[in-house]
C-alpha positions as CSV (number, residue, x, y, z in Angstrom):
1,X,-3.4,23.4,-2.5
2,X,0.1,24.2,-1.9
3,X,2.9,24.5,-5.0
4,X,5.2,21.9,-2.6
5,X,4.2,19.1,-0.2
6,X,5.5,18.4,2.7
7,X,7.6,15.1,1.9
8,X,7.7,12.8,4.9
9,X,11.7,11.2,4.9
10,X,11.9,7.5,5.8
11,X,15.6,5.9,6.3
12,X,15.8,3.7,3.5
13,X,16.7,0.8,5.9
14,X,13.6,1.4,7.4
15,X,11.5,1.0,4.2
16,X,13.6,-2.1,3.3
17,X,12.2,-3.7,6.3
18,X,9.1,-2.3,5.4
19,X,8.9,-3.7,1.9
20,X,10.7,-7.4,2.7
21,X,8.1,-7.6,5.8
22,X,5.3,-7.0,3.1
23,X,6.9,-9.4,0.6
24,X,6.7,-12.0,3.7
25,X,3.7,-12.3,4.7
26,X,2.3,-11.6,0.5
27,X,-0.2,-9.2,1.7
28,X,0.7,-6.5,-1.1
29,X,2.4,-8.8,-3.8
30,X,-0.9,-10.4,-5.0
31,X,-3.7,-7.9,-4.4
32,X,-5.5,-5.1,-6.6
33,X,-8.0,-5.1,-9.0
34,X,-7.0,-6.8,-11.6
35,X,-3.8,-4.7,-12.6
36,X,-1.4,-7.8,-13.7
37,X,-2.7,-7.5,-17.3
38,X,-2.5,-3.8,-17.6
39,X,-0.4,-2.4,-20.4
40,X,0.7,1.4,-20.2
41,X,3.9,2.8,-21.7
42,X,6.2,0.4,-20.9
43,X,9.3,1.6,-18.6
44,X,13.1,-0.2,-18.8
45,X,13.2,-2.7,-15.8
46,X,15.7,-1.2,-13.3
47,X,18.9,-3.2,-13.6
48,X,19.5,-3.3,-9.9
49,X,20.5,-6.4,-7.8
50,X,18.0,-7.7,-5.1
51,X,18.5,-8.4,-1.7
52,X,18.4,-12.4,-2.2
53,X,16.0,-14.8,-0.6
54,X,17.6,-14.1,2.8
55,X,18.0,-10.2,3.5
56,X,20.3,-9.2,6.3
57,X,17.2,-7.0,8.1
58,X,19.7,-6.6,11.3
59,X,22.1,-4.6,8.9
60,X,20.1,-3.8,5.9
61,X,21.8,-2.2,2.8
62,X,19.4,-1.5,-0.5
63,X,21.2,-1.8,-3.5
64,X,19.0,-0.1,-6.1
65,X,18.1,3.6,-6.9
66,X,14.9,5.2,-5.6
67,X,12.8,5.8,-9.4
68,X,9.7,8.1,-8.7
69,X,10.6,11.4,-9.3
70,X,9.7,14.7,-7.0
71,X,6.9,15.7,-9.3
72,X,5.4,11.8,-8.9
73,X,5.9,11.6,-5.3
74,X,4.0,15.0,-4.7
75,X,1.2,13.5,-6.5
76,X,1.3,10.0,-4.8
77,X,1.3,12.4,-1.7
78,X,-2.1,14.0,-2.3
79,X,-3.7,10.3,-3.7
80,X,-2.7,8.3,-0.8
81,X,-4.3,11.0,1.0
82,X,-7.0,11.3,-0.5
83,X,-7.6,7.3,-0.3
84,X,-6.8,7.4,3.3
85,X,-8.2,10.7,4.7
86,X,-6.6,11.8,8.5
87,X,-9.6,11.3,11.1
88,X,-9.0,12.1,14.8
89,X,-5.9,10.7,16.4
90,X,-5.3,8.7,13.3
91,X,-2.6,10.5,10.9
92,X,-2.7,10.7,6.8
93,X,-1.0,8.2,4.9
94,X,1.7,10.8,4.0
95,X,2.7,11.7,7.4
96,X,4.0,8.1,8.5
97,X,5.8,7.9,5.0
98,X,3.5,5.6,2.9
99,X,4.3,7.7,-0.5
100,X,8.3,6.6,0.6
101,X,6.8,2.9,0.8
102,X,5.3,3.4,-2.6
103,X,8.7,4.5,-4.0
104,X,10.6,1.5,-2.6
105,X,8.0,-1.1,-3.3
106,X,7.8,0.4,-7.4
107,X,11.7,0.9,-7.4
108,X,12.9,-2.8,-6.6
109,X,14.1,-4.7,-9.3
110,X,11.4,-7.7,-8.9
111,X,9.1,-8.9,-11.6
112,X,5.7,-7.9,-9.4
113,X,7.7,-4.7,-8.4
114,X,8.1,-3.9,-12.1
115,X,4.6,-4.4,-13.1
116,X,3.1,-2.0,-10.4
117,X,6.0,0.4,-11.3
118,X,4.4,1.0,-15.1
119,X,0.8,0.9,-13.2
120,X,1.6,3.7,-10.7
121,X,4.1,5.9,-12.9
122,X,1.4,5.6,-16.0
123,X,-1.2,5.9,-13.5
124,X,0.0,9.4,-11.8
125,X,0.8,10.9,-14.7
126,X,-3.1,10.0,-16.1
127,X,-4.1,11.7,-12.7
128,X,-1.7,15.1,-13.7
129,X,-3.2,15.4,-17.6
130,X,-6.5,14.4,-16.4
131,X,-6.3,17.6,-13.8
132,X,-5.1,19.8,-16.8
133,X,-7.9,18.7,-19.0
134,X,-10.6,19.2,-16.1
135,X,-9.1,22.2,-14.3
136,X,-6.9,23.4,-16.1
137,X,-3.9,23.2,-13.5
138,X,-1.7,19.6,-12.4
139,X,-3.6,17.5,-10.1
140,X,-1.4,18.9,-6.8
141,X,-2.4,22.4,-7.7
142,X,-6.4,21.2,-8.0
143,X,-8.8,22.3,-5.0
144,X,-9.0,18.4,-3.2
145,X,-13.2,18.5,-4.4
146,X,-11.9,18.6,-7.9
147,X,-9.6,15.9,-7.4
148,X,-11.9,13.6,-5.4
149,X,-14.4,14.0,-8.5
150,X,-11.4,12.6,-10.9
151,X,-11.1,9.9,-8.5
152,X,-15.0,9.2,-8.7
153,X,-14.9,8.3,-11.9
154,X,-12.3,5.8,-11.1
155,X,-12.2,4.7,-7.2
156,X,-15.4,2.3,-7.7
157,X,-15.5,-1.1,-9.5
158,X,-19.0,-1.4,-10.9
159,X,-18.9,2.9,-11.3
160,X,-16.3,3.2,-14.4
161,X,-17.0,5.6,-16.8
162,X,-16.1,4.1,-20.2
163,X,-12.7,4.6,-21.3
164,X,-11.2,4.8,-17.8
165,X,-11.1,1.0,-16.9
166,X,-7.1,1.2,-17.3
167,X,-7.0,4.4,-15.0
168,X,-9.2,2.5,-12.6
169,X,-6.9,-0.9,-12.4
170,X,-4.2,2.1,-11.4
171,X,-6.5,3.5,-8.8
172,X,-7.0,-0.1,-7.4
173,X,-3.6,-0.8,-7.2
174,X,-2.5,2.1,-5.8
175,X,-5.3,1.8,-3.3
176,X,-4.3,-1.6,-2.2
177,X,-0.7,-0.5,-1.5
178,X,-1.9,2.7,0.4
179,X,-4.2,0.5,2.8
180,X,-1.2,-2.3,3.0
181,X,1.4,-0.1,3.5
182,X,-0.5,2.1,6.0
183,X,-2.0,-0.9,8.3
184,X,1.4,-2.0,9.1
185,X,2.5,0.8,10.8
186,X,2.1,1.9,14.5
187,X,-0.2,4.0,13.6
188,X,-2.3,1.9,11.7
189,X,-2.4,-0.8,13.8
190,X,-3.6,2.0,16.9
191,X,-6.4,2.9,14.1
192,X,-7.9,-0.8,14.2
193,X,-6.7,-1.8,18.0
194,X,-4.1,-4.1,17.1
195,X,-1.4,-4.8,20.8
196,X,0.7,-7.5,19.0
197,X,2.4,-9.8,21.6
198,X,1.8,-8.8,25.3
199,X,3.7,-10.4,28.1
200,X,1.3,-12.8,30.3
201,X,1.9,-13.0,33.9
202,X,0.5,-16.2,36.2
203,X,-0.9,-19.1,34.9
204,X,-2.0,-19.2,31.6
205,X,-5.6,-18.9,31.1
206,X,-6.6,-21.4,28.0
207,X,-8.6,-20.0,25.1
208,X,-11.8,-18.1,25.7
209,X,-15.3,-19.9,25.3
210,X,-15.8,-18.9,22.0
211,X,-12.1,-20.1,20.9
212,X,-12.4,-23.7,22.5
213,X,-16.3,-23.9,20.9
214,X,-14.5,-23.1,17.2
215,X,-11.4,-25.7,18.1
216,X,-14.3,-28.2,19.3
217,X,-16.2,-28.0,16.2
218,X,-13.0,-28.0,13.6
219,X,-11.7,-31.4,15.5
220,X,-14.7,-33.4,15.7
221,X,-15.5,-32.0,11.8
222,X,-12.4,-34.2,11.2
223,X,-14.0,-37.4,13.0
224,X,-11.8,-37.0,16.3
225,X,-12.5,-36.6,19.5
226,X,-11.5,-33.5,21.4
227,X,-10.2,-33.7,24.9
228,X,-9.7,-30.3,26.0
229,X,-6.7,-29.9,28.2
């Protein structure tokens, strides 16, 4: 392992989209393992204004400080990694600037946002003093077989060596965010085939077989008739 990672920069305004889009749609505000009751050292909530309940996302502006420090990101860097591995054409979670996701999503001055802030920060530096105790060096100066085996002990629910079930709410957490934060990318959506919205041309075609068999079903479930068009 390298002494410094190679940080991938995101424009802020760019993670602001990023992390209202998220809040949207609630994929990453209410998932992890468990991690609302966790307790860590407890950090001061940022004293930051929000963006409102109607962010200008044409002309965004983010009006509170970035929190994780260069020592946390590094080790984010290597976990998200690790969590999400490269595989072929398909990047790591650090080169399409998930750890900068991380760091706007734990720095925004939200009640959710401030619980998985004293998760993550607690829970990276668990990661760094667990590395010393095991290795002997931080967890981003570790060989990645001696961090994978810390993350063993924590990565799988029914798997938790007693003592570590706070470590492994953090690890869930973190996980969730990673896969989140990763799967709404370009790249991401490449990885499981997503198109979006295509342009249709001609007349439209009506649902497949399958689609109009599952409409079918669903309306005469509800005691009505269908009619297909």
């Amino acid at each position: 392992m390298t002494d410094m990672k190679t940080l991938v920069t995101i424009d802020r305004r760019v993670t602001l989209k990023w992390l209202m889009g998220a809040l949207a749609v609630g994929q990453l505000a209410a998932c992890g393992d468990g991690a609302k009751g966790l307790s860590w050292a407890e950090l001061e909530a940022i004293k930051a204004t929000g963006v409102g309940k109607d962010p200008d996302l044409i002309n965004p502006s983010v009006p509170w400080p970035l929190t994780l420090t260069a020592a946390e990101l590094e080790i984010a860097t290597d976990l998200v990694d690790l969590i999400l591995p490269a595989e072929g054409d398909n990047p790591a979670p650090s080169k399409v600037g998930v750890p900068a996701f991380i760091n706007e999503w734990v720095s925004a001055p939200y009640p959710d946002q401030h619980k998985d802030r004293v998760l993550i920060v607690n829970g990276l530096a668990w990661l760094d003093e667990e590395s010393k105790v095991r290795n002997g060096v931080p967890f981003i100066r570790a060989e990645a077989s001696a961090q994978k085996l810390i993350l063993d002990d924590i990565a799988f629910k029914d798997k938790v060596k007693a003592g570590l079930e706070k470590p492994a709410e953090f690890f869930g957490r973190a996980r969730s965010l990673t896969l989140g934060a990763y799967y709404t990318t370009r790249e991401g959506w490449a990885d499981i085939g997503y198109i979006g919205n295509q342009p249709g041309t001609g007349d439209y075609p009506g649902p497949t077989p399958e689609a109009a068999a599952h409409i079918k079903g669903i309306i005469e479930a509800m005691g009505l008739k269908y009619t297909p068009a």
